[in-house]
BAFI-3210 file (N, C-alpha, C; in Angstrom, 3 decimals, decimal comma, padded with zeros to 6 digits):
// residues 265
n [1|2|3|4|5|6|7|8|9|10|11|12|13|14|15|16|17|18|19|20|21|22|23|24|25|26|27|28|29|30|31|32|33|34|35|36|37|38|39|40|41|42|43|44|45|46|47|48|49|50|51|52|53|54|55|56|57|58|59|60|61|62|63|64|65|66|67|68|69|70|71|72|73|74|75|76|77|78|79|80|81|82|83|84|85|86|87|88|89|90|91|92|93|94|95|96|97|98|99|100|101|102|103|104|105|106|107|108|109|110|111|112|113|114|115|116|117|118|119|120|121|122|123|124|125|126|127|128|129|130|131|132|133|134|135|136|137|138|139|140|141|142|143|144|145|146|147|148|149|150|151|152|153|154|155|156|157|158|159|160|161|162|163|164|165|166|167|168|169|170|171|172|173|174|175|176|177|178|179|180|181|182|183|184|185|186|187|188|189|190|191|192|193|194|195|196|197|198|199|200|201|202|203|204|205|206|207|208|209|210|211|212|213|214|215|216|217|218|219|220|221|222|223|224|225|226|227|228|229|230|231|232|233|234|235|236|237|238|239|240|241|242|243|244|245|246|247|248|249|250|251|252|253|254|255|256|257|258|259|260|261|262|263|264|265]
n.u [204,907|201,892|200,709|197,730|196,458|193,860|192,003|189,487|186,945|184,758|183,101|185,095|187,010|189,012|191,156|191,240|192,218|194,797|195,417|196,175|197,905|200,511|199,924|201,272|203,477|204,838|208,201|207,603|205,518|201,596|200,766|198,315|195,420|192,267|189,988|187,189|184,390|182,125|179,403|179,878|179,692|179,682|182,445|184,092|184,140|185,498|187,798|188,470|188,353|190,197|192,374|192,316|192,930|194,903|197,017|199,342|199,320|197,080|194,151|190,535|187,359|185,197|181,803|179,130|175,957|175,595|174,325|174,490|177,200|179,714|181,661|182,251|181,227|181,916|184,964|184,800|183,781|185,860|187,682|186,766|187,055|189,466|192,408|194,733|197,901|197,965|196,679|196,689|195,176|193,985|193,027|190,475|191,990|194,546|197,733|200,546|204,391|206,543|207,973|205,801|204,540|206,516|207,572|205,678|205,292|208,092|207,431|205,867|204,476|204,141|200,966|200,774|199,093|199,430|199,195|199,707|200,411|199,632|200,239|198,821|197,421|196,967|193,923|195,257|197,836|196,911|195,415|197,293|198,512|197,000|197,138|199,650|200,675|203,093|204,810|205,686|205,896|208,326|209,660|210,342|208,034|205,394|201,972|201,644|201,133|202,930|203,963|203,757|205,351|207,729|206,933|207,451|210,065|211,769|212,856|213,970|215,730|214,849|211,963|211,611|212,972|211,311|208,482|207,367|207,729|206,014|203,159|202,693|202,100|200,708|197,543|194,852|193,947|192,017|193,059|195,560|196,393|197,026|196,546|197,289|195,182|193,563|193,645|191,907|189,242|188,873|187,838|186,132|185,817|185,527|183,033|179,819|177,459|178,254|177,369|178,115|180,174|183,229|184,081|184,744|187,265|188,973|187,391|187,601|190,280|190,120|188,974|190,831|193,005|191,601|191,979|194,223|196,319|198,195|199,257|201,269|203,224|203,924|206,213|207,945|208,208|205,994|205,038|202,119|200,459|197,662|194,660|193,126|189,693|186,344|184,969|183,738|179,778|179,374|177,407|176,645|178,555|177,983|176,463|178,020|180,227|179,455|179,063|181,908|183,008|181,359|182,572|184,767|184,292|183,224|185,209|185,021|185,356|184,568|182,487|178,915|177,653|179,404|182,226|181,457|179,066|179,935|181,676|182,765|180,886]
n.v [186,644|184,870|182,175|180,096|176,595|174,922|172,500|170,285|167,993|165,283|162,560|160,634|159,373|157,676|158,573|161,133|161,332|160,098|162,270|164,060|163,037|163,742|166,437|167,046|166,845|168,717|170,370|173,171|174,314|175,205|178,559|178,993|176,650|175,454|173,163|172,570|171,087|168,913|168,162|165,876|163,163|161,497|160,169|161,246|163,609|162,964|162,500|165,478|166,473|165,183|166,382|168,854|169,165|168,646|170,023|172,506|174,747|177,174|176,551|175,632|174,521|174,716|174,378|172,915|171,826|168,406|168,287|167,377|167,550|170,098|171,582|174,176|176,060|175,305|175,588|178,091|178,758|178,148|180,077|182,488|182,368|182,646|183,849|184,562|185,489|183,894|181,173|177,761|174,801|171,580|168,388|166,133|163,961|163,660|162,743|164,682|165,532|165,817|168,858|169,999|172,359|174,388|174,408|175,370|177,849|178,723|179,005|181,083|183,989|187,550|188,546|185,701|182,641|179,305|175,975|172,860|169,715|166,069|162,469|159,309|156,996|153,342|151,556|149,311|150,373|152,507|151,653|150,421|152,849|154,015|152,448|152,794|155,917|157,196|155,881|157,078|156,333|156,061|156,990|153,847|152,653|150,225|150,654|153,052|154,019|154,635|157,221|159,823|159,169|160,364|163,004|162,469|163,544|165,715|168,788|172,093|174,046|172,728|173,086|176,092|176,955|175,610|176,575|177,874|176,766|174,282|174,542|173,757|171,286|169,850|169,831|171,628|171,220|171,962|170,181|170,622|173,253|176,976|180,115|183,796|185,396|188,095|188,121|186,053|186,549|189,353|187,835|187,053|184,410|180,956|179,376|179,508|178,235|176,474|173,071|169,827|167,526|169,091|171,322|173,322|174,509|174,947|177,147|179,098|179,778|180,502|182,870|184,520|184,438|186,191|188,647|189,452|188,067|185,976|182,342|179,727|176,820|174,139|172,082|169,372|169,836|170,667|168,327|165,528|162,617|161,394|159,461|156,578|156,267|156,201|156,765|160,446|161,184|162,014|163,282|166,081|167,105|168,377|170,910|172,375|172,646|174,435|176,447|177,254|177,451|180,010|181,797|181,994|183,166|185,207|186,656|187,109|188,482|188,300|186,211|185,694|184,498|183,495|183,867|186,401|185,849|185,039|186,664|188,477|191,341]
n.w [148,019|148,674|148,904|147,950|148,261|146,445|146,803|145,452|145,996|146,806|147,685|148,042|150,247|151,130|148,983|149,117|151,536|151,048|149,335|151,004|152,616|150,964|150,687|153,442|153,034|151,984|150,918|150,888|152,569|151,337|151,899|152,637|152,708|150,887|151,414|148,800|148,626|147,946|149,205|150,663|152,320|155,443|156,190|154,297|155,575|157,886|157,209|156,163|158,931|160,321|159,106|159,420|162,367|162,248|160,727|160,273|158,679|157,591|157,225|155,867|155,242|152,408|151,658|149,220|148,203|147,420|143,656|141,497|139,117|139,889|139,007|138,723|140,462|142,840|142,933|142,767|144,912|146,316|145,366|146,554|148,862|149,530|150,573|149,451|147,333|145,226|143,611|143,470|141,805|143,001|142,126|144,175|143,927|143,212|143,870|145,272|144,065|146,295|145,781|144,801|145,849|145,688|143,078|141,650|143,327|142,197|139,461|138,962|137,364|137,112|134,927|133,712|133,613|134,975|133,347|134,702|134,721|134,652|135,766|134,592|136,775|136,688|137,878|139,102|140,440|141,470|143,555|145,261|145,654|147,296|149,962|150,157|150,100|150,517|148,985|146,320|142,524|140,440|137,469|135,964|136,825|136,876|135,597|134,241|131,810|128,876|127,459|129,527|131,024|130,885|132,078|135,114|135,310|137,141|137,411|137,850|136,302|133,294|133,690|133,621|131,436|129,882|129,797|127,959|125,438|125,882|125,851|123,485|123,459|125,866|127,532|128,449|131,968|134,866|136,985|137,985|138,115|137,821|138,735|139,253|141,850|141,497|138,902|138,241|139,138|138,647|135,372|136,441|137,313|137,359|134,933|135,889|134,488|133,234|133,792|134,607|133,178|132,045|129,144|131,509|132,261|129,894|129,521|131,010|130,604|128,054|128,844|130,501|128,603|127,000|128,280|128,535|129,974|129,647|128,943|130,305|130,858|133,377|133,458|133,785|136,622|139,378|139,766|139,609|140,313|138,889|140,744|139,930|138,150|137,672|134,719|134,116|133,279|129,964|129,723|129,335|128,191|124,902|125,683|127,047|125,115|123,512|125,000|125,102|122,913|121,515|124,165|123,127|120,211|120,934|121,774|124,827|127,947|130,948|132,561|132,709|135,305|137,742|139,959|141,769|142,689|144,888|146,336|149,522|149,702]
ca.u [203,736|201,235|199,716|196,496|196,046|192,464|191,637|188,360|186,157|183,607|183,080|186,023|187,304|190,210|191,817|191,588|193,231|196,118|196,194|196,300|199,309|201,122|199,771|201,718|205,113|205,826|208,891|207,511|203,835|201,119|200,295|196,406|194,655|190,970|189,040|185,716|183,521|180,892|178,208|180,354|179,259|180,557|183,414|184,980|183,884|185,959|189,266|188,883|188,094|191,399|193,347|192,393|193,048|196,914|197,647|199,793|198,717|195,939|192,531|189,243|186,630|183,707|180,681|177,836|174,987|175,562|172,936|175,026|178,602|179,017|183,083|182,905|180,396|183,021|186,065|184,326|184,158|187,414|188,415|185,978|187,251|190,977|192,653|196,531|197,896|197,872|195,693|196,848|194,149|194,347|191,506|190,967|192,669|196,032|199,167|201,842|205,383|207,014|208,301|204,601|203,951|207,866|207,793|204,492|206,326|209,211|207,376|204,768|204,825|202,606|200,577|200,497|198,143|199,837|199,134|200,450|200,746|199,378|200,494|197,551|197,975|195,916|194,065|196,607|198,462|195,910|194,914|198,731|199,333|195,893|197,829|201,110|200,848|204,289|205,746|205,307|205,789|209,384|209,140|210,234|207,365|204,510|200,650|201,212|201,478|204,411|203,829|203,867|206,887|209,020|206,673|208,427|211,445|212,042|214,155|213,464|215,979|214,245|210,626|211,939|213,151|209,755|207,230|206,218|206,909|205,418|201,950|201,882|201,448|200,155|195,946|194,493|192,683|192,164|193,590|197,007|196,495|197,356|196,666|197,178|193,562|193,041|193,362|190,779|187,844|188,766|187,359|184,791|186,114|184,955|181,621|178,700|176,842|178,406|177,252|178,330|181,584|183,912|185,510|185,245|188,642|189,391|186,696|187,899|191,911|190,016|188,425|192,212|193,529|191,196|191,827|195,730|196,452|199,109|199,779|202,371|203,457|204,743|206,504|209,215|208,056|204,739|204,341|200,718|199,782|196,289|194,444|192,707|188,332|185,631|185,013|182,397|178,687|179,417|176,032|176,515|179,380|177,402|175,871|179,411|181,487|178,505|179,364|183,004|182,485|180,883|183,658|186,014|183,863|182,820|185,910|184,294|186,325|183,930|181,318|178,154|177,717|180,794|182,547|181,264|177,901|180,209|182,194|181,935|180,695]
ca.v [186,002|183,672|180,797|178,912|175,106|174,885|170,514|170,231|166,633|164,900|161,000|159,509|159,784|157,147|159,281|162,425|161,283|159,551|163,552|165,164|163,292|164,525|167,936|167,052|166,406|169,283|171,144|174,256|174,453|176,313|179,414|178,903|175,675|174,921|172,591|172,836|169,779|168,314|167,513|164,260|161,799|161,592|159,208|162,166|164,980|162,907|162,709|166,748|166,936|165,337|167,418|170,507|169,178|168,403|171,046|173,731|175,650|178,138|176,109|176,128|173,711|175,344|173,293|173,039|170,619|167,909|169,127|167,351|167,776|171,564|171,838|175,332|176,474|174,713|176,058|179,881|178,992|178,443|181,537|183,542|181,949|182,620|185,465|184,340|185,933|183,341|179,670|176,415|174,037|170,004|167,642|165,529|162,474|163,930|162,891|165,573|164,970|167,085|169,932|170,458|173,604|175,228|174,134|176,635|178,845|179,251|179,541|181,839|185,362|188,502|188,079|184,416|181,544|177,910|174,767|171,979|167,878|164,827|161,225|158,443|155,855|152,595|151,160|148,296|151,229|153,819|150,964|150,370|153,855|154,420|151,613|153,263|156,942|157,965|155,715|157,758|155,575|156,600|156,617|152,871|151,910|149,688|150,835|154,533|153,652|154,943|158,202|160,645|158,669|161,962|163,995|162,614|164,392|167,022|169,419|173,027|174,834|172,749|173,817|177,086|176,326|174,914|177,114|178,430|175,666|172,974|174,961|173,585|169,979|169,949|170,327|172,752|170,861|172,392|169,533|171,044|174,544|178,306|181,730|185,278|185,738|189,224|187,749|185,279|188,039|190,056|187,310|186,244|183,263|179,899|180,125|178,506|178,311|175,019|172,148|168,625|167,292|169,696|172,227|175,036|174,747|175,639|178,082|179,876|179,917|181,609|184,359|185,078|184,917|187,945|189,343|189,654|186,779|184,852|180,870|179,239|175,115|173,784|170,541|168,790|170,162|169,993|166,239|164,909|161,404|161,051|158,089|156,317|156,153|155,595|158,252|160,602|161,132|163,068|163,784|167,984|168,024|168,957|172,118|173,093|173,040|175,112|178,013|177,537|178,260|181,385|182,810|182,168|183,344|186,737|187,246|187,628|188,233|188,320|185,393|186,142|183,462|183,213|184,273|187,442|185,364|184,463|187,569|189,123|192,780]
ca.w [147,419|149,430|147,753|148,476|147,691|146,882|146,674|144,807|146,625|146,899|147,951|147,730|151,495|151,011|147,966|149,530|152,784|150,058|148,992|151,983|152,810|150,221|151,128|154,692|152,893|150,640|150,684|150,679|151,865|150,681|153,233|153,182|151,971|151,112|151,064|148,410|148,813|146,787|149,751|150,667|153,470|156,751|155,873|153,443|156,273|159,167|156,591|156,537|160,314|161,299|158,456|159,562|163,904|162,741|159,920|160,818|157,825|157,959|156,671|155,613|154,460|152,033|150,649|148,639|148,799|146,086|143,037|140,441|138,729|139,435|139,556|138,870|141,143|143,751|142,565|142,580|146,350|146,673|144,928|147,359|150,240|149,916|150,577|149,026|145,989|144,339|143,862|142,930|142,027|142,327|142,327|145,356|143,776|142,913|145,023|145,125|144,932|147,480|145,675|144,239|145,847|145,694|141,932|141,310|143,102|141,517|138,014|138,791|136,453|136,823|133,571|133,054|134,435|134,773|133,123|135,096|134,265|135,759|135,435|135,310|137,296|136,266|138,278|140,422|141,136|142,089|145,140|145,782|146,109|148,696|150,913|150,896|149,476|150,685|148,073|145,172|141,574|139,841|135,989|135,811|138,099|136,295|135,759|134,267|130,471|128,102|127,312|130,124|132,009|131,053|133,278|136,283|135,340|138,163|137,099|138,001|135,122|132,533|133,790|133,242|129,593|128,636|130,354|126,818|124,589|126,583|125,691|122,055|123,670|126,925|127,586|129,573|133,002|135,920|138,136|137,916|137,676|139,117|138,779|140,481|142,419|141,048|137,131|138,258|139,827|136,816|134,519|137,152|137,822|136,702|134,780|136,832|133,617|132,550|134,548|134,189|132,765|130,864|129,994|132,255|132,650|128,928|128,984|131,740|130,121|126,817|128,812|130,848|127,457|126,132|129,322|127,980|130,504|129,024|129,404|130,782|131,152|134,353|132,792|135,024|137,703|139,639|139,187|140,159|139,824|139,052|140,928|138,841|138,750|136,135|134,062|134,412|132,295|129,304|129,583|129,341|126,991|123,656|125,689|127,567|123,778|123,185|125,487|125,182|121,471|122,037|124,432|121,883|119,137|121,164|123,321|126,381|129,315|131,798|132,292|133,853|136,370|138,423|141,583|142,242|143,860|146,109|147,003|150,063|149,420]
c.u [203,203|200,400|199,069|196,655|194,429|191,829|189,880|188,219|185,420|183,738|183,920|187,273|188,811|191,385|192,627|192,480|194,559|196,535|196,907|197,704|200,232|201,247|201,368|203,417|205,698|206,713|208,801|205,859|203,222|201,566|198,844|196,082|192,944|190,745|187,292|185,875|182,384|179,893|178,493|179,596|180,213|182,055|184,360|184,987|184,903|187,058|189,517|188,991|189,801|192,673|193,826|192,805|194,623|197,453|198,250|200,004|197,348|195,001|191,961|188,546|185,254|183,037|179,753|176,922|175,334|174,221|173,748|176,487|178,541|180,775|183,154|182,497|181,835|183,828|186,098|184,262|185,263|187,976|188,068|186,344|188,920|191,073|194,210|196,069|197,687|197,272|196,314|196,044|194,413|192,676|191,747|191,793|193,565|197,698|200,325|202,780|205,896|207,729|207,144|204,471|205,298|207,671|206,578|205,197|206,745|209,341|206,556|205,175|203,971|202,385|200,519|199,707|199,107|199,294|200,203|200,199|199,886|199,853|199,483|198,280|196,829|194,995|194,433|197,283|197,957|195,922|196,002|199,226|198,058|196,709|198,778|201,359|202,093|205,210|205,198|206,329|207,170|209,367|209,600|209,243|205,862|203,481|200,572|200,873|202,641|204,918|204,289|205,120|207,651|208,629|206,994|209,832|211,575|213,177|213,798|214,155|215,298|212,654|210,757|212,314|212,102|209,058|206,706|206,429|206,546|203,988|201,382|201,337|200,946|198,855|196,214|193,837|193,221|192,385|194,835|196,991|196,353|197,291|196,616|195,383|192,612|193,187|192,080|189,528|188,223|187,780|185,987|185,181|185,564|183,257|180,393|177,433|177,218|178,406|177,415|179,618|182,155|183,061|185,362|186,354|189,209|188,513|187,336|189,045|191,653|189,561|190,161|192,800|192,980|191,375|193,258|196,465|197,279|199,046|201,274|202,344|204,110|204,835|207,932|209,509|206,326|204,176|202,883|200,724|198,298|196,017|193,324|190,681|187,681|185,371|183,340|181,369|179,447|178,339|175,751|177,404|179,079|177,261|176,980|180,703|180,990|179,126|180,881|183,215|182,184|181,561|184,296|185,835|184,136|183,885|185,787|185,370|185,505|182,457|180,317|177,682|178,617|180,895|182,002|180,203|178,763|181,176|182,150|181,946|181,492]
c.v [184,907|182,939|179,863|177,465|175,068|172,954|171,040|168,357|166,625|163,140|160,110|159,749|159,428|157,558|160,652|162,571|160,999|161,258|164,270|164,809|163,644|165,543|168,293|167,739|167,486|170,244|172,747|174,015|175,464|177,125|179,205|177,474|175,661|174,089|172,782|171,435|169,813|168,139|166,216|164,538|161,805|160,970|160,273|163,454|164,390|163,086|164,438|167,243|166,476|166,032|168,523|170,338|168,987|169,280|171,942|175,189|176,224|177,320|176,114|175,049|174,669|174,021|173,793|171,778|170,212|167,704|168,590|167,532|169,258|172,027|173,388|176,236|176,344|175,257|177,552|179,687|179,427|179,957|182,654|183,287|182,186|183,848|185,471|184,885|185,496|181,601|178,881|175,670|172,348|169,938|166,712|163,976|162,496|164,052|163,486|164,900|166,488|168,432|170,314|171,954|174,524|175,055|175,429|177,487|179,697|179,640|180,933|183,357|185,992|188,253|186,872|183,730|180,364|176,922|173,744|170,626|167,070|163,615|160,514|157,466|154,846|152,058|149,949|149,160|152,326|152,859|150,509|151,580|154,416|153,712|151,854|154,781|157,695|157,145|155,879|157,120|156,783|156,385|155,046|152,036|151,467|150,734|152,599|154,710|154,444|156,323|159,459|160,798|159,965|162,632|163,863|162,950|165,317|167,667|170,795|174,055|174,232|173,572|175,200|177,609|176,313|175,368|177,726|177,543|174,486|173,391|174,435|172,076|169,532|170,864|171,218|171,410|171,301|171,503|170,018|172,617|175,609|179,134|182,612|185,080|187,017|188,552|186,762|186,033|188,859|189,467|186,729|184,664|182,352|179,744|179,080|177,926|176,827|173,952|170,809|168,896|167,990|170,603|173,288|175,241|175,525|177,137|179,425|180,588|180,850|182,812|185,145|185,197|186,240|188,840|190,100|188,808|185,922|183,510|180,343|177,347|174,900|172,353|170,332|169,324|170,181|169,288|166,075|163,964|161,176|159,871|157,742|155,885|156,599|157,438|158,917|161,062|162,425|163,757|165,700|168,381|168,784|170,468|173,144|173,481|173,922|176,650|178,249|177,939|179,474|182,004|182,694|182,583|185,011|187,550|187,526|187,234|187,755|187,182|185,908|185,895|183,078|183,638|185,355|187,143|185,328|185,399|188,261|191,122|193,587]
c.w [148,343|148,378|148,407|147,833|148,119|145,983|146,544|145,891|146,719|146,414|147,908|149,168|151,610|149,729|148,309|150,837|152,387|150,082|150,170|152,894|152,562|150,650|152,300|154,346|152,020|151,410|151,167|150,817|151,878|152,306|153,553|151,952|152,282|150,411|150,453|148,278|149,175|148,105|149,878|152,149|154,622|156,947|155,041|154,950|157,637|158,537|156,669|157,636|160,386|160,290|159,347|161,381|163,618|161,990|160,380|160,158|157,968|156,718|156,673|154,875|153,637|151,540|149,916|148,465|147,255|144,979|141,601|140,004|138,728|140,097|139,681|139,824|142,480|143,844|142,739|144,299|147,190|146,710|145,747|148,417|150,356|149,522|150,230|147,500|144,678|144,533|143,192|143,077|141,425|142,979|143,318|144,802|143,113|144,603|144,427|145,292|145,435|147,014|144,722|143,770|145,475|143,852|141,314|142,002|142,563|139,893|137,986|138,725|136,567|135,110|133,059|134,291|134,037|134,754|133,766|134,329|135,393|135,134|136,057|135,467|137,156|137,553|139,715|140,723|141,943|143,767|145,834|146,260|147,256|149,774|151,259|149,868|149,607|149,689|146,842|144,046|140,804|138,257|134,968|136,096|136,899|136,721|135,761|132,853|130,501|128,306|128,217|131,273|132,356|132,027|134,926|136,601|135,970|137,852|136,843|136,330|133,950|132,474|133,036|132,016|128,901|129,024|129,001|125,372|124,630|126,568|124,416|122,330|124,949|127,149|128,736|130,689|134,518|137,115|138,558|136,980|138,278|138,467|139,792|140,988|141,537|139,434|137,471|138,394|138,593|135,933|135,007|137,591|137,058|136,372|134,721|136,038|132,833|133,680|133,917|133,539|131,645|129,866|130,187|132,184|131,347|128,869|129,455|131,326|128,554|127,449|129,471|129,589|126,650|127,486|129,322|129,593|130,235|129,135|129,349|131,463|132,350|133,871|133,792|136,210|138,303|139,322|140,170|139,390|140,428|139,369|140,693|139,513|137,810|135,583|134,336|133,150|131,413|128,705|128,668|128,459|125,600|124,440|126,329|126,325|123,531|123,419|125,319|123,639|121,502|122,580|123,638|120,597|119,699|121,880|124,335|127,135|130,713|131,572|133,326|134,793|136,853|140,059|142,206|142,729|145,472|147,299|148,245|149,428|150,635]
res [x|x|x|x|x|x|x|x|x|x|x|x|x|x|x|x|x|x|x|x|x|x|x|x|x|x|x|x|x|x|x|x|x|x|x|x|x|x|x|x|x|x|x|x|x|x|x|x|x|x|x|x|x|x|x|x|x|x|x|x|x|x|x|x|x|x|x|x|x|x|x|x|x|x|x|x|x|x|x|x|x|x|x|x|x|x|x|x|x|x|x|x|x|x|x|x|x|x|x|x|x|x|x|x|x|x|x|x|x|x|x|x|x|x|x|x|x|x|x|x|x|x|x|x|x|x|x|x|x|x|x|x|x|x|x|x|x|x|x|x|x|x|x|x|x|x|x|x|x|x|x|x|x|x|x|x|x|x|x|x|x|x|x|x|x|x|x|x|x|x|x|x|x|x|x|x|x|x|x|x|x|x|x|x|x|x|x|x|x|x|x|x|x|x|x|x|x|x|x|x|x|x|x|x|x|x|x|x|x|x|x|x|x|x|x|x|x|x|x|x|x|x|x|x|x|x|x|x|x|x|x|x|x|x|x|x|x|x|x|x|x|x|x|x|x|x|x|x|x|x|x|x|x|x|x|x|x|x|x|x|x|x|x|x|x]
***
């Protein structure tokens, strides 16, 4: 099995360089990484230039001109641009800990898509951990709140334990999330039809589900700490519950605005 890391960005140059060290340090890295990015600024475009001059992984930057919040549009790049069996998708302002990519891995099932975890970091820690991203926050470590502490529990036989009942409490978001390639192009991929904030990500996990698609939790394992940054317009959410309603009303597997723009023929 080969597995892509496909990092979603856009403008935040000093976040994504935090990620990409991570990227450096795992365990087990991907085989192919891309980069999709938002129509950033030269300051984000030099952090991918010297990625891709020291990587010793096979990479790729795609873009699209920035036209708005258009994650999925982005993300359908990705999917068109990689040629691994399988995709893991973080957002550019998630630092891996080093058994990230081995941890997807070692869960990943024909027939299921994975929900992963993130831990937020507030914050005094988000700008503590840009300044020194190789020291990654242990679940004593101030500025994550209470709650999610557990999810820095690494522990591969539990993952394995809880991959199906770590689904009744753990959201769907596509910062921490993987499927086979071919279950994705099946469903069309992420559907280009919802612009602005949320949730493609669920929408997308109801059409793999009528697709007989299963779900699956990656819990105590593929830790991401999210670093922390204002929230964005929920300008579009009324008309995006909208359509995600509708797949889940009509079963649709297939959306009609997706990856297959981006395919090559």
């Amino acid at each position: 099995m080969r597995i892509a890391l496909a990092i979603t960005s856009y403008e935040r140059a000093e976040a994504l360089a935090a990620v990409l060290r991570s990227v450096d340090r795992q365990s087990r890295p991907p085989d192919e990484i891309i980069i999709a990015d938002d129509g950033s600024g030269d300051a984000t475009r030099s952090v991918m230039a010297g990625f891709m001059a020291r990587t010793r992984t096979a990479a790729r930057v795609v873009s699209q001109p920035h036209e708005g919040f258009r994650a999925a549009r982005l993300r359908n790049l990705a999917i068109a641009a990689a040629s691994a069996d399988y995709l893991v998708f973080i957002d550019g302002d998630m630092l891996l800990h080093p058994a990230f990519i081995d941890d997807h891995a070692t869960l990943a099932r024909p027939g299921f898509f994975t929900q992963g975890v993130r831990v937020n970091a507030d914050a005094a820690l988000s700008a503590r951990l840009l300044d020194a991203p190789d020291r990654l926050p242990g679940a004593l470590s101030p500025g994550m709140g209470i709650l999610r502490r557990a999810y820095l529990l690494h522990s591969p036989p539990l993952s394995a334990a809880m991959r199906r009942a770590a689904n009744a409490f753990v959201a769907v978001k596509s910062c921490n999330f993987a499927a086979w390639r071919q279950d994705l192009v099946r469903v069309n991929g992420f559907n280009e039809e919802m612009v602005g904030w949320g949730p493609e990500d669920k929408e997308l996990c109801a059409r793999l589900g009528h697709a007989g698609v299963r779900r699956q939790t990656l819990l105590f394992g593929g830790i991401a700490w999210h670093l922390h940054h204002p929230a964005a317009s929920r300008d579009a959410l009324p008309a995006n519950l909208a359509v995600l309603d509708a797949t889940r009303r009509q079963g649709t597997v297939r959306c009609a605005r997706g990856v297959d723009s981006h395919l090559r023929t």
